[in-house]
ChimeraX commands (.cxc) that place a marker at each C-alpha (Angstrom):
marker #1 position -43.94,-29.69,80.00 radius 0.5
marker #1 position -43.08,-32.46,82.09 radius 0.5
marker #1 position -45.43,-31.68,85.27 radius 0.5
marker #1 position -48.76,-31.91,85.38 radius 0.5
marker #1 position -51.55,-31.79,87.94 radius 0.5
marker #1 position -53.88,-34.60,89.21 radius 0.5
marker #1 position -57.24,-33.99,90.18 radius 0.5
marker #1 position -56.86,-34.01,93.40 radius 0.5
marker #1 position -54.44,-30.76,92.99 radius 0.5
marker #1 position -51.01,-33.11,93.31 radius 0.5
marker #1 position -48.18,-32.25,90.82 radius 0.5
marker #1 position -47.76,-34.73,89.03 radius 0.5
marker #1 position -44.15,-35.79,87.00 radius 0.5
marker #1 position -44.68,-37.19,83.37 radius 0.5
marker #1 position -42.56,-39.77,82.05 radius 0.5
marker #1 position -40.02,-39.27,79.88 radius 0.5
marker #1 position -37.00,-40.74,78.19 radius 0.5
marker #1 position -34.62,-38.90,76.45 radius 0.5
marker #1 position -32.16,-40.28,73.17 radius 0.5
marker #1 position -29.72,-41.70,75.17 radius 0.5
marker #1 position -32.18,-43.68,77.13 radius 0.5
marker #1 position -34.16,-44.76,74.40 radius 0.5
marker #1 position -30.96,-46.08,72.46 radius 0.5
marker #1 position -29.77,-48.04,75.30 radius 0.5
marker #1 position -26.33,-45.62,75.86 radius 0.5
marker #1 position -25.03,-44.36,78.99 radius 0.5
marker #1 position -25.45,-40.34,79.99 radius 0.5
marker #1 position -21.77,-40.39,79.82 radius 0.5
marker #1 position -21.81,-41.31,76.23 radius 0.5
marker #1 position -24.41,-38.59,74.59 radius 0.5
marker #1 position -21.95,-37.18,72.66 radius 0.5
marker #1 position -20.78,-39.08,69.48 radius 0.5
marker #1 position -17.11,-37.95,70.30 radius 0.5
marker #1 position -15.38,-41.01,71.45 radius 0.5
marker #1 position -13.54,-44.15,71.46 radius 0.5
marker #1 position -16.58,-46.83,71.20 radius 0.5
marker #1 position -19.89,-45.89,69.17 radius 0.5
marker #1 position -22.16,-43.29,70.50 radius 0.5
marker #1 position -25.44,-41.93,69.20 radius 0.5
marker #1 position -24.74,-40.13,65.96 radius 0.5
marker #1 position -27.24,-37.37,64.42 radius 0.5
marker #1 position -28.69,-40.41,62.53 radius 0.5
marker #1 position -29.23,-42.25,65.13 radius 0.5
marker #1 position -31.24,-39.21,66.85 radius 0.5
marker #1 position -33.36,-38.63,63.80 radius 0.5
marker #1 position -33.93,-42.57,63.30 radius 0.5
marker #1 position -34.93,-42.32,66.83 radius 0.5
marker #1 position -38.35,-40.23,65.34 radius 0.5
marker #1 position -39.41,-43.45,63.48 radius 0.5
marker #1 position -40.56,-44.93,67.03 radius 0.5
marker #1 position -42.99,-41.42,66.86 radius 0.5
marker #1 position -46.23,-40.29,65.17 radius 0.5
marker #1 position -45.23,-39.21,61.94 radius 0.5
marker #1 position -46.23,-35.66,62.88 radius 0.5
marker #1 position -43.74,-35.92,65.36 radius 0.5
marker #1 position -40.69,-37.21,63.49 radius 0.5
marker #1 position -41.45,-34.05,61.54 radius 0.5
marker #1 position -41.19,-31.75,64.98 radius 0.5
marker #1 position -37.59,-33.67,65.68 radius 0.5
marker #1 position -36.77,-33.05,62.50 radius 0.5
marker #1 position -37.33,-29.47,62.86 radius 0.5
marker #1 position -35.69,-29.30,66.44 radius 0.5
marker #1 position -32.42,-30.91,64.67 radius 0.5
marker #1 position -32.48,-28.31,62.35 radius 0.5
marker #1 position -33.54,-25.43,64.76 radius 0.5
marker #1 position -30.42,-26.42,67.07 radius 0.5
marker #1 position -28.07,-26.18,63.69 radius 0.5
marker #1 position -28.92,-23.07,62.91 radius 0.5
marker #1 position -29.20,-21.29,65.93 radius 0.5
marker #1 position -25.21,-22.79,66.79 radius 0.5
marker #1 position -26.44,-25.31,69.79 radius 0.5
marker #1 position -23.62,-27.13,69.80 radius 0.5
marker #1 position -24.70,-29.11,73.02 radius 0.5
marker #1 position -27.50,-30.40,71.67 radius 0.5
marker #1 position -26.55,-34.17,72.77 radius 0.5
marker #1 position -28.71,-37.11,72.80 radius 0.5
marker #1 position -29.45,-36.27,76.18 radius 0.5
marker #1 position -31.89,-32.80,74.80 radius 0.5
marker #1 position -34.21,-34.60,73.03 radius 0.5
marker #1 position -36.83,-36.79,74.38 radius 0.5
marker #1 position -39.83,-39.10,73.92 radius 0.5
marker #1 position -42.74,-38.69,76.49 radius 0.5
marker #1 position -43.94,-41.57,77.10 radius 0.5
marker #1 position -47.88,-40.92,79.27 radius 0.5
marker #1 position -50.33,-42.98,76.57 radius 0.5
marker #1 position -49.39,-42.06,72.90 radius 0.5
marker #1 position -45.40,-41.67,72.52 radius 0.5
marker #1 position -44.70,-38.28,71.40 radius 0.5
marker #1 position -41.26,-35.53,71.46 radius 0.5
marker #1 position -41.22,-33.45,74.38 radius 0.5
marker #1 position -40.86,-30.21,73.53 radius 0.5
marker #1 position -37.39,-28.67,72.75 radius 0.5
marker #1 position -34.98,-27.60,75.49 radius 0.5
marker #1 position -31.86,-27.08,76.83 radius 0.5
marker #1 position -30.96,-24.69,73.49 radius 0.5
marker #1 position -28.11,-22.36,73.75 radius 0.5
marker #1 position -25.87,-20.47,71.39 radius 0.5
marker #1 position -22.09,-20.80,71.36 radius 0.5
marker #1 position -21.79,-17.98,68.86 radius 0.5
marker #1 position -20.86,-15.08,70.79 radius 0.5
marker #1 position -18.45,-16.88,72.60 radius 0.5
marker #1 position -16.12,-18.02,69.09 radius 0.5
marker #1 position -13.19,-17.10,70.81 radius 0.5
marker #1 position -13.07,-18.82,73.93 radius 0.5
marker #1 position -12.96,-22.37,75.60 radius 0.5
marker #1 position -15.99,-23.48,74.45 radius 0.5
marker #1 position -16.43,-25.75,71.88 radius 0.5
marker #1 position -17.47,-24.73,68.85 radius 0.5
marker #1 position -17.94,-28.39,66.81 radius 0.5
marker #1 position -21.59,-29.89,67.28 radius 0.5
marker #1 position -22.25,-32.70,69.68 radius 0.5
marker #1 position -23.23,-35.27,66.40 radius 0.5
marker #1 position -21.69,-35.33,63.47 radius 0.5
marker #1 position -23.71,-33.13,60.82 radius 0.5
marker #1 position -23.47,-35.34,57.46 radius 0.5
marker #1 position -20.51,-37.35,59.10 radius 0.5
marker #1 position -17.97,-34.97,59.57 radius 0.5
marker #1 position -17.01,-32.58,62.98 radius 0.5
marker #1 position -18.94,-29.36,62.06 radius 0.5
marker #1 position -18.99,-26.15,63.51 radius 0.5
marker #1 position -22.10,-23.38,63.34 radius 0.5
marker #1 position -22.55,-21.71,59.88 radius 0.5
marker #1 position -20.15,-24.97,58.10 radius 0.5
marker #1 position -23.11,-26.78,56.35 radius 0.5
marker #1 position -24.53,-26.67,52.71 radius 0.5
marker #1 position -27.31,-27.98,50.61 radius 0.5
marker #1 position -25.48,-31.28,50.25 radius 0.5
marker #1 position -25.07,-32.06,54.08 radius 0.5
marker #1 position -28.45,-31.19,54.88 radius 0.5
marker #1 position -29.21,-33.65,51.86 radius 0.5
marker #1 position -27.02,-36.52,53.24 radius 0.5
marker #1 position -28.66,-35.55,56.81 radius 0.5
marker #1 position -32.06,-36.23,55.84 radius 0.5
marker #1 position -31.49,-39.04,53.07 radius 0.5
marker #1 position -29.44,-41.07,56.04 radius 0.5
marker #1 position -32.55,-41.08,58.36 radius 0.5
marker #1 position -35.03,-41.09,55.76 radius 0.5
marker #1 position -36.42,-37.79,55.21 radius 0.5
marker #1 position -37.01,-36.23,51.81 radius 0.5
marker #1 position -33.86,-34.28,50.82 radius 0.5
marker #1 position -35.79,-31.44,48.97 radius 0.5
marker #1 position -38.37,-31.07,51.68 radius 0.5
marker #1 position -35.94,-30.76,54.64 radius 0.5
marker #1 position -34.00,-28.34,52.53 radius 0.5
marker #1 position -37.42,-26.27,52.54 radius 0.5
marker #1 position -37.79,-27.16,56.39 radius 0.5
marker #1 position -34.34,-25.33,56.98 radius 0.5
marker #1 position -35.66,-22.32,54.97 radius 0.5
marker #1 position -38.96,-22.04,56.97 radius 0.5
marker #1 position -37.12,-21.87,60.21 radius 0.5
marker #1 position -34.92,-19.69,59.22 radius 0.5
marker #1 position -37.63,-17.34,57.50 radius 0.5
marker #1 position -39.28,-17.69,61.07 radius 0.5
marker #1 position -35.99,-17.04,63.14 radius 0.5
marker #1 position -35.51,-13.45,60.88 radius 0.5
marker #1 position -39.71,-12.66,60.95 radius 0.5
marker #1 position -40.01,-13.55,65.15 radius 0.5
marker #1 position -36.73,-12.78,66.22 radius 0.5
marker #1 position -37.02,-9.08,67.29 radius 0.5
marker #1 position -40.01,-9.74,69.55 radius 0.5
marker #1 position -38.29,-12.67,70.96 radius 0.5
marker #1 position -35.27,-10.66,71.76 radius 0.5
marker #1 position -37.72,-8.27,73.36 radius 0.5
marker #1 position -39.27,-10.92,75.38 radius 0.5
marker #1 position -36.43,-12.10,76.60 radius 0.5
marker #1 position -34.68,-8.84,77.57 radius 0.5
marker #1 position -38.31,-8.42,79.86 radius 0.5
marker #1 position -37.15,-11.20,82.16 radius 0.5
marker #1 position -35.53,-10.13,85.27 radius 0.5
marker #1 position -31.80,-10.29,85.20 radius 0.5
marker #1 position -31.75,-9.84,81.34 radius 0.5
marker #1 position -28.72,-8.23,80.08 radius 0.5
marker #1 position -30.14,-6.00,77.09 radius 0.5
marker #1 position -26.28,-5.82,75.55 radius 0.5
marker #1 position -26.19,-9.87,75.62 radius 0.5
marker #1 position -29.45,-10.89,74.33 radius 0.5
marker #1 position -28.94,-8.11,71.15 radius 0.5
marker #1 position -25.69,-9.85,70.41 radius 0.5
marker #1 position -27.05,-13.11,70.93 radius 0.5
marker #1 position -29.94,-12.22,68.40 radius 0.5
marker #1 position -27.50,-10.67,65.31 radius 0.5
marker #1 position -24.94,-13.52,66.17 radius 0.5
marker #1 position -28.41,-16.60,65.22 radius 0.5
marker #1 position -29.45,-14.60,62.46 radius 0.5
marker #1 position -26.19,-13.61,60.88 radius 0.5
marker #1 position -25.58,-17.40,61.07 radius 0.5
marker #1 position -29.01,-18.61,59.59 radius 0.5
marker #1 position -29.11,-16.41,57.07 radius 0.5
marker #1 position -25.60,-17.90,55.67 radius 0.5
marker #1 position -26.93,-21.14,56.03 radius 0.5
marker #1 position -29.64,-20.40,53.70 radius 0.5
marker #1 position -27.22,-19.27,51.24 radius 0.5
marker #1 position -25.03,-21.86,51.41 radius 0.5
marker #1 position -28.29,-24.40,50.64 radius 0.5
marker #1 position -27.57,-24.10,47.14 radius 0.5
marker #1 position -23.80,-25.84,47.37 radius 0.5
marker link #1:1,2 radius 0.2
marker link #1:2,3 radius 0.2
marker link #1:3,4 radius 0.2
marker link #1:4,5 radius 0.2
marker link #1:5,6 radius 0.2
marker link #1:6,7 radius 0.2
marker link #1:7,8 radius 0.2
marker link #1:8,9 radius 0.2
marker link #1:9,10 radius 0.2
marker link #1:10,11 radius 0.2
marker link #1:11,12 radius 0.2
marker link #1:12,13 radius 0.2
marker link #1:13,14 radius 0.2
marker link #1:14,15 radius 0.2
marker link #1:15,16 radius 0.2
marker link #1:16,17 radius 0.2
marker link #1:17,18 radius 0.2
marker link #1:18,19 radius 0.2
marker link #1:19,20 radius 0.2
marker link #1:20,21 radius 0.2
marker link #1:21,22 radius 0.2
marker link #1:22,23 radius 0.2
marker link #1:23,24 radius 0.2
marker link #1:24,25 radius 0.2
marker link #1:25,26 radius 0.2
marker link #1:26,27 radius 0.2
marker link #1:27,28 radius 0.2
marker link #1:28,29 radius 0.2
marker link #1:29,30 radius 0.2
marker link #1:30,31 radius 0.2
marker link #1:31,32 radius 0.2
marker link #1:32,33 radius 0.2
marker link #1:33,34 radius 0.2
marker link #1:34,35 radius 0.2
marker link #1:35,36 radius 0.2
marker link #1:36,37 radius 0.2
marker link #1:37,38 radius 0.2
marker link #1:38,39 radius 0.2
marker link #1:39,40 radius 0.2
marker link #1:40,41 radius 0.2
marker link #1:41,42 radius 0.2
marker link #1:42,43 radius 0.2
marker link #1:43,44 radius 0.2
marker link #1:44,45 radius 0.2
marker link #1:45,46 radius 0.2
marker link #1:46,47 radius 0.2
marker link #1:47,48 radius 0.2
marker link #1:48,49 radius 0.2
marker link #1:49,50 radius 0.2
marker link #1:50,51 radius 0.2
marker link #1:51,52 radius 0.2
marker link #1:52,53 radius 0.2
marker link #1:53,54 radius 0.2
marker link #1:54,55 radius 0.2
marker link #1:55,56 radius 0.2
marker link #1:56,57 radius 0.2
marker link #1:57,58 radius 0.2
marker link #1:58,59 radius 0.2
marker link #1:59,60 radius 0.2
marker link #1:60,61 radius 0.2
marker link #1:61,62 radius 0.2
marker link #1:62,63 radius 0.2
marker link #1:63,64 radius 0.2
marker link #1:64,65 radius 0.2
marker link #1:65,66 radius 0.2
marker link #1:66,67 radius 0.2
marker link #1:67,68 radius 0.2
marker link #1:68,69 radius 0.2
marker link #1:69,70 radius 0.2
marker link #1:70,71 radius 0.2
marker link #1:71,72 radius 0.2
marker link #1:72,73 radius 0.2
marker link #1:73,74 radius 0.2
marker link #1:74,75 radius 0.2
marker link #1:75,76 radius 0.2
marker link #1:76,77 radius 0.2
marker link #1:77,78 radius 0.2
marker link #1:78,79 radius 0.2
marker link #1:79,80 radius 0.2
marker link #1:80,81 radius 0.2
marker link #1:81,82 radius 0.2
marker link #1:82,83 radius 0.2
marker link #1:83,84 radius 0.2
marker link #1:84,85 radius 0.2
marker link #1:85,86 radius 0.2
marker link #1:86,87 radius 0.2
marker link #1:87,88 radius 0.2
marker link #1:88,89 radius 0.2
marker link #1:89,90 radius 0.2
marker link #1:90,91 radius 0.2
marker link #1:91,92 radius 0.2
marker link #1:92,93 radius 0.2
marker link #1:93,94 radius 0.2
marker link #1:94,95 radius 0.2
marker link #1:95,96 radius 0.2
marker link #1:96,97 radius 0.2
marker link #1:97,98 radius 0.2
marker link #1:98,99 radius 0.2
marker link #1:99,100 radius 0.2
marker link #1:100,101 radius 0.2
marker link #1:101,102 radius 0.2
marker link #1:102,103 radius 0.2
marker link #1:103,104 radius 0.2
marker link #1:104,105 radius 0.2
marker link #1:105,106 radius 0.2
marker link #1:106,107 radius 0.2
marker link #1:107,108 radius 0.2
marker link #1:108,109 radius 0.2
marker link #1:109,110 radius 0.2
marker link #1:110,111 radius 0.2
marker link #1:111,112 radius 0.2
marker link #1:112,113 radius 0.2
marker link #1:113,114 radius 0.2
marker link #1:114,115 radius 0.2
marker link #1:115,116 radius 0.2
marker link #1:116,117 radius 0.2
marker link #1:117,118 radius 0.2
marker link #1:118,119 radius 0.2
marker link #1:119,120 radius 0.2
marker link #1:120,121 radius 0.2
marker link #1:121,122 radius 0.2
marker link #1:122,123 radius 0.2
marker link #1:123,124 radius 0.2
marker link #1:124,125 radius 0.2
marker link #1:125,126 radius 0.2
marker link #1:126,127 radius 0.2
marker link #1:127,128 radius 0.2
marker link #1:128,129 radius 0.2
marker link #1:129,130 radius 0.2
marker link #1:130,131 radius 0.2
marker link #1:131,132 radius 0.2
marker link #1:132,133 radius 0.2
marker link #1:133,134 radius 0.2
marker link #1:134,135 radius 0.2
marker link #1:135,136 radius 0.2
marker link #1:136,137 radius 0.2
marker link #1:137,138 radius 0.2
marker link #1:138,139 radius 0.2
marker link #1:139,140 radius 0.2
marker link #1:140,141 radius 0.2
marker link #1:141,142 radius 0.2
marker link #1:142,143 radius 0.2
marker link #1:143,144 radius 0.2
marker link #1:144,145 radius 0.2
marker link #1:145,146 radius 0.2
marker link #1:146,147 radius 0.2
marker link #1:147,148 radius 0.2
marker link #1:148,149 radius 0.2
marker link #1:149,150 radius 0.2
marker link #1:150,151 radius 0.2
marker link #1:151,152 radius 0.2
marker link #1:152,153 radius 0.2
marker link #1:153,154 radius 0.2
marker link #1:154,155 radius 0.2
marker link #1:155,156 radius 0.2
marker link #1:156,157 radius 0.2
marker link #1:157,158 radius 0.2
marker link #1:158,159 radius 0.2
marker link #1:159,160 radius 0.2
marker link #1:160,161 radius 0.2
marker link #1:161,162 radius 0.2
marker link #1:162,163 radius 0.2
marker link #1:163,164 radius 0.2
marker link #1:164,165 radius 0.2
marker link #1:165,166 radius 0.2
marker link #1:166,167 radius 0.2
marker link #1:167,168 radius 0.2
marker link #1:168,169 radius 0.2
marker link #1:169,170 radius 0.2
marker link #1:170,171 radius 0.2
marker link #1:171,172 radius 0.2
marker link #1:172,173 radius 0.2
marker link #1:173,174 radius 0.2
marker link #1:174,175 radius 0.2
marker link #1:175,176 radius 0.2
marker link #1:176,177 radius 0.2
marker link #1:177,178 radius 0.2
marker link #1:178,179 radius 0.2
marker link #1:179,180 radius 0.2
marker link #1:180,181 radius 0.2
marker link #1:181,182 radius 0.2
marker link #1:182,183 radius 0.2
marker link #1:183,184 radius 0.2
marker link #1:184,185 radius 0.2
marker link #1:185,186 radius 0.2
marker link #1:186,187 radius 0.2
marker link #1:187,188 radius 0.2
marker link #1:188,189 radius 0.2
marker link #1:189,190 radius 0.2
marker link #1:190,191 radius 0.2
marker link #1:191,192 radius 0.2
marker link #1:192,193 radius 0.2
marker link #1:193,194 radius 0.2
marker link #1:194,195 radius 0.2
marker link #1:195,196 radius 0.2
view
């Protein structure tokens, strides 16, 4: 997404700035962990105001697509504005899922605060999602239906993803079907849990 070609064949780079960039903050301080401020999930989602309003939608989904899917590295660093005429969010990327891995090293709390407080994958209900969106603007009720869409979307596509996926050389069939019941046994208890 962030190649393209000129017409005279060249590849060409498109420029882009990602969250951290845009709010003035150091690689080394994408996370919101930390002694001295650092980009918090409203600061990310304020970040969409700068954005078509079409666009502030899409980060808004990508926020919410990256909470329910457990990608708990999703720093300011993995979203980003591209910046070639119009501004407008670069596509998602960067997305991985700590949920098979619950046991280990890895951290399992999110890389911003979700509704203030150190979260981990499956830990938020109706009322965070509500103090999400009111914080940065958005319409409680309709983000509350935005959650429900992707997750509706994450149960109707996933098998065919899964089987995408497991096509690409290397692919571990054992991994990616773990992977797959680990995101939608999580998003499916986040839609529950919208009613608390």
């Amino acid at each position: 997404y962030d190649r393209d070609r000129a017409r005279d064949g060249r590849i060409r780079r498109r420029h882009q700035e990602d969250f951290a960039q845009a709010n003035r903050v150091f690689p080394t301080s994408k996370y919101e962990m930390g002694t001295f401020p650092r980009p918090s999930l409203q600061t990310l989602l304020l970040t969409g105001q700068n954005l078509p309003s079409r666009d502030a939608l899409r980060l808004l989904d990508q926020v919410i697509f990256n909470i329910v899917v457990a990608n708990t590295d999703a720093h300011a660093k993995n979203y980003s504005l591209l910046l070639t005429g119009e501004r407008a969010l670069a596509p998602l990327y960067d997305v991985s899922c700590v949920l098979p891995w619950k046991d280990s090293q890895i951290n399992q709390n999110f890389a911003q605060k979700v509704s203030g407080k150190k979260r981990r994958p499956g830990d938020t209900h109706g009322r965070h999602w509500d103090a999400m969106a009111e914080s940065a603007g958005y319409n409680a009720r309709e983000t509350r239906r935005r959650v429900e869409a992707i997750v509706d979307s994450i149960v109707r596509e996933g098998p065919k993803v899964m089987a995408q996926v497991a096509d690409q050389p290397a692919a571990v069939a054992a991994l990616i079907q773990q992977a797959h019941e680990c995101v939608e046994r999580n998003a499916l208890k986040i839609v529950r849990q919208l009613k608390d």
